[in-house]
LUMDREN-659083 format. One record per atom (N, C-alpha, C, O): residue number from 1; residue in three letters; y, z, x. Coordinates in steps of 0.05 Angstrom, whole numbers, m for minus. Last residue first. Layout:
+-----+------+--------+--------+--------+
:  nr : rest :     yy :     zz :     xx :
+-----+------+--------+--------+--------+
: NUM :  ALA :      Y :      Z :      X :
...
+-----+------+--------+--------+--------+
This chain:
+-----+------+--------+--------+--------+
:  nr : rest :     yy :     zz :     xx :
+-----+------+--------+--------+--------+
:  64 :  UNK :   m309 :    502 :    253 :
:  64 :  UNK :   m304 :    517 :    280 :
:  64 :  UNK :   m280 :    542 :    277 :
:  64 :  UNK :   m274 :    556 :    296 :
:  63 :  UNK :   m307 :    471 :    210 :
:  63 :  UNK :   m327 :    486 :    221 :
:  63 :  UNK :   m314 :    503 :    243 :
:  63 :  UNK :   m316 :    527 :    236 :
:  62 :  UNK :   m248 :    455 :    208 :
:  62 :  UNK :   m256 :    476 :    192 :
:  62 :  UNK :   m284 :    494 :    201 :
:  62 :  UNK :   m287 :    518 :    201 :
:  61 :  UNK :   m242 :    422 :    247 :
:  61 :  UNK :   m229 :    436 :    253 :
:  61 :  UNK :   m241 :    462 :    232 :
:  61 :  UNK :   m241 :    486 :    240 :
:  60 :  UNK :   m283 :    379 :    222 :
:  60 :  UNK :   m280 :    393 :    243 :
:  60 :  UNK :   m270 :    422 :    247 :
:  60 :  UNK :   m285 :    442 :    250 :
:  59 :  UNK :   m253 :    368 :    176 :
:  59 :  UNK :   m284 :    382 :    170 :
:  59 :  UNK :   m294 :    396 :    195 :
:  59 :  UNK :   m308 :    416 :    195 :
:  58 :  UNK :   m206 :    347 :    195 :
:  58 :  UNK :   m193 :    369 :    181 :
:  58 :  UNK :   m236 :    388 :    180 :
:  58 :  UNK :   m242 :    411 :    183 :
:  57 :  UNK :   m230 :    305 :    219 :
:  57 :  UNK :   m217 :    314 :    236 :
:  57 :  UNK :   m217 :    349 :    235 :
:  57 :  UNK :   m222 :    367 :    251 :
:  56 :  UNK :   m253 :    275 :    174 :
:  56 :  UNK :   m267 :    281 :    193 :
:  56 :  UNK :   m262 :    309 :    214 :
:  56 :  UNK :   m278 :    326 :    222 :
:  55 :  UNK :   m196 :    270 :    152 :
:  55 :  UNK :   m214 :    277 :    130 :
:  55 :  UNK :   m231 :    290 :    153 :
:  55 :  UNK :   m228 :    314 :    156 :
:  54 :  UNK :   m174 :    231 :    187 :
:  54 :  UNK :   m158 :    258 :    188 :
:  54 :  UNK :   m184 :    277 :    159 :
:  54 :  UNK :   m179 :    300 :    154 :
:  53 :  UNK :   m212 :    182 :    198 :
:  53 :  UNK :   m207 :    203 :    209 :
:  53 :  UNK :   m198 :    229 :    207 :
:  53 :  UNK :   m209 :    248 :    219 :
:  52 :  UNK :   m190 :    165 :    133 :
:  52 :  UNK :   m225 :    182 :    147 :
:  52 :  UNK :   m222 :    194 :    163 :
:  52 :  UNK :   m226 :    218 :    159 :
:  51 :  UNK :   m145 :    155 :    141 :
:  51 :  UNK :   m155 :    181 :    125 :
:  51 :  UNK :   m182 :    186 :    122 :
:  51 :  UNK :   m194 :    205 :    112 :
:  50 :  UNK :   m143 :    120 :    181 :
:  50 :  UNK :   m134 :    141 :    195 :
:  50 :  UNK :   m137 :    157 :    171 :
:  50 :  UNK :   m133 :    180 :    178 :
:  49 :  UNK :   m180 :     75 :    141 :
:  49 :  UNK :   m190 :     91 :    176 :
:  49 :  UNK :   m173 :    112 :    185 :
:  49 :  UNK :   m185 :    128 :    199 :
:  48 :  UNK :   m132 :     71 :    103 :
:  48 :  UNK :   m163 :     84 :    103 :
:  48 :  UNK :   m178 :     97 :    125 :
:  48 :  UNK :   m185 :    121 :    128 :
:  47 :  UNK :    m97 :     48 :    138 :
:  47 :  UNK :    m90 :     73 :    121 :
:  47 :  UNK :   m118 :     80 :    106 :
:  47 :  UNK :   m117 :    103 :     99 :
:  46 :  UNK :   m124 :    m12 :    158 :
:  46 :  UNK :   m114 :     21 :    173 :
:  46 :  UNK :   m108 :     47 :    160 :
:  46 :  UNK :   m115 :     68 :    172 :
:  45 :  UNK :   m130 :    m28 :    106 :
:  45 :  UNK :   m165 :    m21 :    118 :
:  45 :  UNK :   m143 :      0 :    139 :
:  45 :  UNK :   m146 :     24 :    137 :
:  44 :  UNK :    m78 :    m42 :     94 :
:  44 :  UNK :    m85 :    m21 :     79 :
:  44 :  UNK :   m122 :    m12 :     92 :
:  44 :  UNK :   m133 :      8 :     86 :
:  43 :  UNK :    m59 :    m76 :    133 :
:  43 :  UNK :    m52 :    m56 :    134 :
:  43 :  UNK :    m69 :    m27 :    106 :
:  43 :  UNK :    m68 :     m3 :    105 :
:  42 :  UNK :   m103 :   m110 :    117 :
:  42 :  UNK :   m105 :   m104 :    146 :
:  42 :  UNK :    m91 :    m75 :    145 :
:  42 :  UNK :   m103 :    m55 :    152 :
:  41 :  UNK :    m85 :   m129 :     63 :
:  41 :  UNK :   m108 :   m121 :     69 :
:  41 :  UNK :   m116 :   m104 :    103 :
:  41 :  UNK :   m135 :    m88 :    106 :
:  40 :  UNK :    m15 :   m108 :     53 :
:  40 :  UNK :    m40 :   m132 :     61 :
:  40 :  UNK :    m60 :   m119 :     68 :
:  40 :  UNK :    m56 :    m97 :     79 :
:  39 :  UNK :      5 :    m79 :     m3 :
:  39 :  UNK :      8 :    m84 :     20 :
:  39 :  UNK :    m16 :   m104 :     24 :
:  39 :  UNK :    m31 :   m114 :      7 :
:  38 :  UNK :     47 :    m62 :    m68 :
:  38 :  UNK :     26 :    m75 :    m44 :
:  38 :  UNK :     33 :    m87 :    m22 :
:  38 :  UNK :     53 :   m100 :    m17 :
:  37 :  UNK :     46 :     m6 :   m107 :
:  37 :  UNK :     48 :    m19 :    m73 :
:  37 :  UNK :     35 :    m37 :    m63 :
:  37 :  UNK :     13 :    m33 :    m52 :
:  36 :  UNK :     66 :     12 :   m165 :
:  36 :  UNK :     44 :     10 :   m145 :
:  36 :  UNK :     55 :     m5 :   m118 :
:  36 :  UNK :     77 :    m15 :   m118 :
:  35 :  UNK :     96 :     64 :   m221 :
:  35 :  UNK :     95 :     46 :   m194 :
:  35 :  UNK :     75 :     46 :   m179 :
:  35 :  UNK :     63 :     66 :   m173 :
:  34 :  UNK :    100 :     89 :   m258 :
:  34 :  UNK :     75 :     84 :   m250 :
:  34 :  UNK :     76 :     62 :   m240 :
:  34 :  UNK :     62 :     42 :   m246 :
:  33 :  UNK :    146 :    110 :   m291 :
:  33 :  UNK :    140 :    110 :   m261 :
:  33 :  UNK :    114 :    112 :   m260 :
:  33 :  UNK :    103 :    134 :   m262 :
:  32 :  UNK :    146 :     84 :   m344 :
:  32 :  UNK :    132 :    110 :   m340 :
:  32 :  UNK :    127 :    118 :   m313 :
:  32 :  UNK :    106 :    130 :   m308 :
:  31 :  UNK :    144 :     11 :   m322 :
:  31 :  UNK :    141 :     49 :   m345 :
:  31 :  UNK :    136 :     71 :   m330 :
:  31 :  UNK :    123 :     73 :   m309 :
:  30 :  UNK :    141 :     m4 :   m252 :
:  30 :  UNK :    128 :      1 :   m284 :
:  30 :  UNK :    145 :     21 :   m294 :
:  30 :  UNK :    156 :     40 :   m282 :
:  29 :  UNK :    154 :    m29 :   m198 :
:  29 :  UNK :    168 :    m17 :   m211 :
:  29 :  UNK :    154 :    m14 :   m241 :
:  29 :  UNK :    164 :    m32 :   m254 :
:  28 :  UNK :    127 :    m45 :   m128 :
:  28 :  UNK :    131 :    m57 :   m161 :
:  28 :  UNK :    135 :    m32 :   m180 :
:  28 :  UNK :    119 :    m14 :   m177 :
:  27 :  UNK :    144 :    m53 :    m68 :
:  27 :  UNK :    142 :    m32 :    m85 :
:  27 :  UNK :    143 :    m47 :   m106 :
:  27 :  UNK :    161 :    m63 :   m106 :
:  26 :  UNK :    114 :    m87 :    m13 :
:  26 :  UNK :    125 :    m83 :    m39 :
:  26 :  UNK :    124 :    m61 :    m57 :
:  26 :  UNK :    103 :    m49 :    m60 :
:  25 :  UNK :    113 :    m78 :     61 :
:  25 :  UNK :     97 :    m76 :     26 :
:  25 :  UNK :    128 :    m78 :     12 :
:  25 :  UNK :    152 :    m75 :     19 :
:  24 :  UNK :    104 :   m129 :    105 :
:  24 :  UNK :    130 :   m116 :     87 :
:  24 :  UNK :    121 :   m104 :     56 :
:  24 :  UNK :    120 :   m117 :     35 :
:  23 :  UNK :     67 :   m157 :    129 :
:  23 :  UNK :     72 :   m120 :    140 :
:  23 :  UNK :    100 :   m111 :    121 :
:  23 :  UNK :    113 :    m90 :    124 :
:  22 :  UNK :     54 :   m210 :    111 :
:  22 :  UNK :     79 :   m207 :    144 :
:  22 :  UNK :     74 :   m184 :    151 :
:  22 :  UNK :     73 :   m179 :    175 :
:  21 :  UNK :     36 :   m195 :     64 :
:  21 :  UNK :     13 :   m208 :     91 :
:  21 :  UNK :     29 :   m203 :    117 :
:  21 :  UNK :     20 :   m195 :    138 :
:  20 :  UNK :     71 :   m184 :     36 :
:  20 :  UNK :     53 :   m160 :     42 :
:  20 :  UNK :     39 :   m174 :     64 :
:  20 :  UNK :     30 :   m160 :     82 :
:  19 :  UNK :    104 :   m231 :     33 :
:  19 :  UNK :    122 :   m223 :     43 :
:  19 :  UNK :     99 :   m185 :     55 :
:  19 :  UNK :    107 :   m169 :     72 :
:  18 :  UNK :     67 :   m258 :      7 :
:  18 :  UNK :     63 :   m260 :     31 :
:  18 :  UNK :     83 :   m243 :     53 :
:  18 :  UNK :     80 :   m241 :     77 :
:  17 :  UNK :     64 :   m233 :    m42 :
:  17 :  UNK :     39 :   m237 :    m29 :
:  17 :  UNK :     47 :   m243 :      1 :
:  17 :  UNK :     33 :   m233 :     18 :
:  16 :  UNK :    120 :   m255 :    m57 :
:  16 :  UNK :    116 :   m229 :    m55 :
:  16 :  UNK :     91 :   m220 :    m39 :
:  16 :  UNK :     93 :   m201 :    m24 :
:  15 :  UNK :    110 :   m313 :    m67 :
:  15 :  UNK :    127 :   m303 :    m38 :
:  15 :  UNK :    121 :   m267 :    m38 :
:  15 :  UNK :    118 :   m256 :    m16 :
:  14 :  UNK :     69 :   m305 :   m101 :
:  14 :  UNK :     65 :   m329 :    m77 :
:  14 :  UNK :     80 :   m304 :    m53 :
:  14 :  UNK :     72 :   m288 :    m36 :
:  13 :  UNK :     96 :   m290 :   m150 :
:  13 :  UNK :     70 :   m281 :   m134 :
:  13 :  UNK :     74 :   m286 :   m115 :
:  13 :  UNK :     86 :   m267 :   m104 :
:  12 :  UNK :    142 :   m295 :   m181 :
:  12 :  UNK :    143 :   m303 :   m147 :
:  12 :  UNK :    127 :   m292 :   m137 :
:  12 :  UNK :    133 :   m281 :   m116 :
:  11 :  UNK :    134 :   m285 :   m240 :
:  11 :  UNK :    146 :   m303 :   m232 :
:  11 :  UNK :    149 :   m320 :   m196 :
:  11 :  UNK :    155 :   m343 :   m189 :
:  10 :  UNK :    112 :   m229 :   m234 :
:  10 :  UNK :     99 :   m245 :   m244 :
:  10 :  UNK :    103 :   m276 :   m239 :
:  10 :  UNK :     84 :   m291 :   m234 :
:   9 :  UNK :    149 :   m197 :   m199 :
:   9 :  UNK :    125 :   m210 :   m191 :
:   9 :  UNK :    123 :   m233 :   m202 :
:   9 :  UNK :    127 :   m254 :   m191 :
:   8 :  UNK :    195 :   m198 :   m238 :
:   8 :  UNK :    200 :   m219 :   m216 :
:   8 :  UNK :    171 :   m220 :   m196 :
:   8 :  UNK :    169 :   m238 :   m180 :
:   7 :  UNK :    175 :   m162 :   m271 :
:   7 :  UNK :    165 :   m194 :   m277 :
:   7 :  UNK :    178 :   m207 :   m254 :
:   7 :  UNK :    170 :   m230 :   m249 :
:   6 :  UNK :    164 :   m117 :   m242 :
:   6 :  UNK :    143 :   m130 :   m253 :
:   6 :  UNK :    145 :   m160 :   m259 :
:   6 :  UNK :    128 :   m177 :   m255 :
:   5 :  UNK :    219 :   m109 :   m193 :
:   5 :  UNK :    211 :   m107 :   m223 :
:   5 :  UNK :    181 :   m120 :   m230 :
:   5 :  UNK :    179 :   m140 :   m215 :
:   4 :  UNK :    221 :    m82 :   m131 :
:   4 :  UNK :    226 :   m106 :   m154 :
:   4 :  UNK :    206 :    m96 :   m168 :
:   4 :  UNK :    186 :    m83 :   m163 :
:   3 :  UNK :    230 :    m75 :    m58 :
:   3 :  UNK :    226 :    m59 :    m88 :
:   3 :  UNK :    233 :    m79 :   m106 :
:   3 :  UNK :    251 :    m95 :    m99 :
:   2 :  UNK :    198 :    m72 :      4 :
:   2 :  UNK :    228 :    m83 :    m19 :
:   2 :  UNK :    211 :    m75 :    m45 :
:   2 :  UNK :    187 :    m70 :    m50 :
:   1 :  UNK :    216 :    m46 :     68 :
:   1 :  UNK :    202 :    m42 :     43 :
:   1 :  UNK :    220 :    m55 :     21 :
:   1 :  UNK :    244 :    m53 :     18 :
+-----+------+--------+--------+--------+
């Protein structure tokens, strides 16, 4: 996981973009800790599907 400032985004989109396409998110650093993450599209459609599942899982386990 690598961590950096807003403007060394701004300045090295490119490599930061791809360094999320390899599987290495980025942490970007704001004000007011309102830090965001990016990751690549692949990895972030998995972290959806396993919180549907676990959403699905938890509606299960509740009926019963």
């Amino acid at each position: 996981m690598i961590a950096t400032k807003q403007m060394d985004i701004r300045a090295n989109i490119k490599k930061y973009f791809d360094m999320a396409f390899e599987g290495e998110p980025v942490i970007v650093s704001r004000k007011e800790n309102k830090n965001v993450v990016i990751i690549s599209e692949a990895e972030y459609n998995e972290l959806a599907k396993a919180k549907r599942n676990a959403e699905y899982l938890a509606k299960l386990d509740k009926s019963f």
